[in-house]
C-alpha positions as a printed NumPy array, in Angstrom:
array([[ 78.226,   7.871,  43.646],
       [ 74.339,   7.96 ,  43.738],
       [ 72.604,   5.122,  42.708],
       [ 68.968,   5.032,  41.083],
       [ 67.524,   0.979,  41.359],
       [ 66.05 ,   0.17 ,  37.818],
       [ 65.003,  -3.206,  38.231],
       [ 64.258,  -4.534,  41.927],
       [ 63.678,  -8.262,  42.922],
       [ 60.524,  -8.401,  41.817],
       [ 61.405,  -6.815,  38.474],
       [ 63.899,  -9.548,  38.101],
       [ 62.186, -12.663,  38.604],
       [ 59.796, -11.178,  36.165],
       [ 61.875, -10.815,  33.64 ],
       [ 63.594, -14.034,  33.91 ],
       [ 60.018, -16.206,  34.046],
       [ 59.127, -13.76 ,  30.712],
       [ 62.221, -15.036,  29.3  ],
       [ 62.371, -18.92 ,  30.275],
       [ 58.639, -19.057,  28.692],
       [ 60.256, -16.882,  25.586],
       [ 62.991, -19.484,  25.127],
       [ 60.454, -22.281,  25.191],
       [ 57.954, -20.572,  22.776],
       [ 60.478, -19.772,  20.312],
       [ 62.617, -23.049,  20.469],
       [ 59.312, -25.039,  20.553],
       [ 60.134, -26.869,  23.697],
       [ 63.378, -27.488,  25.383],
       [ 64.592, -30.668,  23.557],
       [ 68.471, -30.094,  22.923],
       [ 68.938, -26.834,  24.851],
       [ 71.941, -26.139,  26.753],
       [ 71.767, -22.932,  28.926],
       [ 75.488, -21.95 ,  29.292],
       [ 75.873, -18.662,  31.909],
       [ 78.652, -16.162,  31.536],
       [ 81.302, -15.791,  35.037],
       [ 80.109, -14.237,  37.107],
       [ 76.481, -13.521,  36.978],
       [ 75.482, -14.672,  33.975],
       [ 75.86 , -18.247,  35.887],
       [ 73.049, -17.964,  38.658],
       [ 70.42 , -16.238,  35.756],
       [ 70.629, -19.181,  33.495],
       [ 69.914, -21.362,  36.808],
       [ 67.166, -19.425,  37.402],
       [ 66.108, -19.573,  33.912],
       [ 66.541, -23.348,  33.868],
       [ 64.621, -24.035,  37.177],
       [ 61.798, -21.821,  35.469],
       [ 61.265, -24.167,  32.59 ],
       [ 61.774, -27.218,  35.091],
       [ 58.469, -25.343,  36.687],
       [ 56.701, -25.206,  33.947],
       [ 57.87 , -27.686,  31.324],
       [ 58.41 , -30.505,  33.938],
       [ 61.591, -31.163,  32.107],
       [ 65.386, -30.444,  33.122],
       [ 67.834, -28.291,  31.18 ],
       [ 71.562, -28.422,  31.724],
       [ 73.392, -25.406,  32.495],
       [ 76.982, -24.927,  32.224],
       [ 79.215, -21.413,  32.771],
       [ 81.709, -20.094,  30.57 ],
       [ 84.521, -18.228,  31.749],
       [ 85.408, -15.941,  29.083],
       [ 88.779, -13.876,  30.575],
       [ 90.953, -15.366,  28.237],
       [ 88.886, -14.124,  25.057],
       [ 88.918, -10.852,  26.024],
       [ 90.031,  -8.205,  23.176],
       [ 91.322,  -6.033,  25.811],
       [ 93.628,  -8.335,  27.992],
       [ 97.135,  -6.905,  26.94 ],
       [ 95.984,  -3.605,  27.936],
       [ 94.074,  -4.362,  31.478],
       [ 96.29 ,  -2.973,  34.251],
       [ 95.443,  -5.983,  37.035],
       [ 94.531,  -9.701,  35.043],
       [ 91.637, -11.48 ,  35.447],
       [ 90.463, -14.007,  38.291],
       [ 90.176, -17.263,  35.784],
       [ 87.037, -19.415,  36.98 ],
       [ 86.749, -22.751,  36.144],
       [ 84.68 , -23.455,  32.429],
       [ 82.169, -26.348,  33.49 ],
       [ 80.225, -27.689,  29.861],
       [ 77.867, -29.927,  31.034],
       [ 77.317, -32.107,  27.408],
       [ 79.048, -32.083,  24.082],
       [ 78.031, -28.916,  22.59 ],
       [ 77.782, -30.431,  18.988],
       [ 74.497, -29.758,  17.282],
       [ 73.193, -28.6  ,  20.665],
       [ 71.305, -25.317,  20.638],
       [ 72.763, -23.344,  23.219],
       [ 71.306, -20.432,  24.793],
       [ 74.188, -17.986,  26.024],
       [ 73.359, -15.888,  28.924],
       [ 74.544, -13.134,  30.738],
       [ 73.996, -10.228,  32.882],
       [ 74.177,  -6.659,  30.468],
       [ 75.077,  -6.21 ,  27.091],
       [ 76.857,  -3.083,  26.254],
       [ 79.387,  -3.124,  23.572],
       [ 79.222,  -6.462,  22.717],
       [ 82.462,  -7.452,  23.177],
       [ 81.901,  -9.441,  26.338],
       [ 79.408, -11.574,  24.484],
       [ 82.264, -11.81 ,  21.118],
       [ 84.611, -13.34 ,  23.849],
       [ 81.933, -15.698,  24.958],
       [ 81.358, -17.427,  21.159],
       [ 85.073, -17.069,  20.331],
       [ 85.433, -19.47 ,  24.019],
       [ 82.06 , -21.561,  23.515],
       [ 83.193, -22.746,  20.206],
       [ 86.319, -24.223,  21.146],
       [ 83.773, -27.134,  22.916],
       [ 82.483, -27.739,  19.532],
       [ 79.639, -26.282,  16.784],
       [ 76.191, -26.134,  18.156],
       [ 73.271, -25.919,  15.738],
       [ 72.378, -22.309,  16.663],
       [ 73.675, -20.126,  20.061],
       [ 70.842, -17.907,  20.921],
       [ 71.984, -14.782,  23.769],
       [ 70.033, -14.126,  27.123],
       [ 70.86 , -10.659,  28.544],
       [ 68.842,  -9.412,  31.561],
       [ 69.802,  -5.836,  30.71 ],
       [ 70.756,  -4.341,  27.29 ],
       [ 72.234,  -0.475,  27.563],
       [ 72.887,  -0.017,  24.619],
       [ 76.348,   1.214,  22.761],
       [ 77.52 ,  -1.26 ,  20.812],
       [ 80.745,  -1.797,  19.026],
       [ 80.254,  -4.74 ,  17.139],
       [ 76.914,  -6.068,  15.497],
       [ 75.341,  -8.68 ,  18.252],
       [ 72.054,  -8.415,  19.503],
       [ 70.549, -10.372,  22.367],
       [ 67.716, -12.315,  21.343],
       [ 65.812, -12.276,  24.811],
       [ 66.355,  -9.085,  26.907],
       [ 64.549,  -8.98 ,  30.49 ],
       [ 64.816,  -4.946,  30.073],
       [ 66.344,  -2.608,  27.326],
       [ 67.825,   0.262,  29.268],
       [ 69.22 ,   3.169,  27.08 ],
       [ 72.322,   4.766,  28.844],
       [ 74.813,   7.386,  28.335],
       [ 78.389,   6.042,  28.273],
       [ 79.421,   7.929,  31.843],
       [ 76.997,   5.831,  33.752],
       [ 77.39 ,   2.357,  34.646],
       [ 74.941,  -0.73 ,  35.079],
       [ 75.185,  -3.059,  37.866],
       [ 73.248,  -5.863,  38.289],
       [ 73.482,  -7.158,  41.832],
       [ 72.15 , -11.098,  42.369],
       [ 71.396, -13.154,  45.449],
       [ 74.056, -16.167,  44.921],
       [ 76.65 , -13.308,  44.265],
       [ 75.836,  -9.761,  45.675],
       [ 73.745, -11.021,  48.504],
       [ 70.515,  -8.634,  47.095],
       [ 68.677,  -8.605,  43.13 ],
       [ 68.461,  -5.968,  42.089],
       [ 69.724,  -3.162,  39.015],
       [ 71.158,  -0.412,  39.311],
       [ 72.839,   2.758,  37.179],
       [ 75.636,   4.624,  38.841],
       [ 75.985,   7.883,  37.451],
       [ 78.913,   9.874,  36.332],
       [ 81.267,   6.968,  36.117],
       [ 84.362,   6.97 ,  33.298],
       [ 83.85 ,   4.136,  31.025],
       [ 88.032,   3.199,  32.038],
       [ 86.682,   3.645,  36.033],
       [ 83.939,   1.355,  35.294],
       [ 85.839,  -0.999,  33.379],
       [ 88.331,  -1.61 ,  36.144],
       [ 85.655,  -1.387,  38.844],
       [ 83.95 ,  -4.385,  36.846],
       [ 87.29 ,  -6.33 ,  37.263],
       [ 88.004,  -5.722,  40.668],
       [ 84.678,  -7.047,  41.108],
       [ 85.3  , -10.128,  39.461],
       [ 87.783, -10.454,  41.336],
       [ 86.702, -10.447,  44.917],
       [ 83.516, -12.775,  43.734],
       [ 86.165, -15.837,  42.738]])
């Protein structure tokens, strides 16, 4: 399938310096933030979100990932189960304000799983979202509230987002002509071979 690059390397670390100085403007400062990154690449983002406010801020966040399989709406009906990775919370989450973060938001299911599994740790003041890409097509009402690029798709195309400490390369892509059940189990089998 032909692939058209939407967001290269560049374009990334970009977006992800916009958005660590975002967080900090809007949270005034980074007192009590918790970045907590989605499996699988929602995980190296919120590090490089975190060691962008280090930069600039001269002060550490934590970061923790979230592994959200278990949450998902759709697990009865996936053909091949999920890879579980290891949840790793660095703090008590209680009264915390944690910023979520991961890779695309699309139907916002993904992101449902994620607060149904974050607030078994506890209840945070607020949870914020990070996306670096939002497509579009939602099914449920969540909206990120720091998006590195809003990229309207049609449903027969999918968005990959393809990161150094994973993928070996940054950069975005959209593959067109893909099923949204083809992409769907592409994703997993994915997932999969990064665990």
């Amino acid at each position: 399938m032909p692939e058209k690059v939407i967001l290269n390397r560049e374009d990334i670390r970009r977006a992800i310096t916009r958005i660590a100085h975002e967080i900090v403007e809007r949270n005034h400062g980074c007192d009590g933030i918790v970045l907590i990154g989605v499996h699988t690449r929602g995980v190296p983002i919120a590090k490089r979100i975190a060691a962008n406010i280090c930069l600039f801020e001269q002060a550490e966040v934590l970061v923790g990932d979230l592994d959200i399989s278990l949450h998902r709406d759709d697990l009865p009906s996936l053909e091949v189960q999920p890879v579980l990775h290891p949840t790793n919370i660095p703090t008590d989450i209680q009264g915390k304000r944690i910023i979520l973060v991961d890779d695309v938001l699309y139907t916002g299911r993904s992101i449902r799983a994620a607060m149904d599994a974050l607030i078994e740790f506890g209840r945070p003041q607020y949870i914020q979202l990070v996306v670096l890409v939002d497509r579009g097509h939602r099914e449920i009402p969540i909206r990120a509230d720091y998006v590195g690029k809003n990229m309207p798709t049609s449903r027969d195309e999918q968005v990959k987002v393809r990161l150094e400490e994973v993928d070996g390369t940054d950069e975005v892509v959209i593959v067109q002509g893909m099923s949204q059940h083809k992409s769907s189990r592409d994703s997993l089998n994915m997932l999969q071979r990064s665990s």
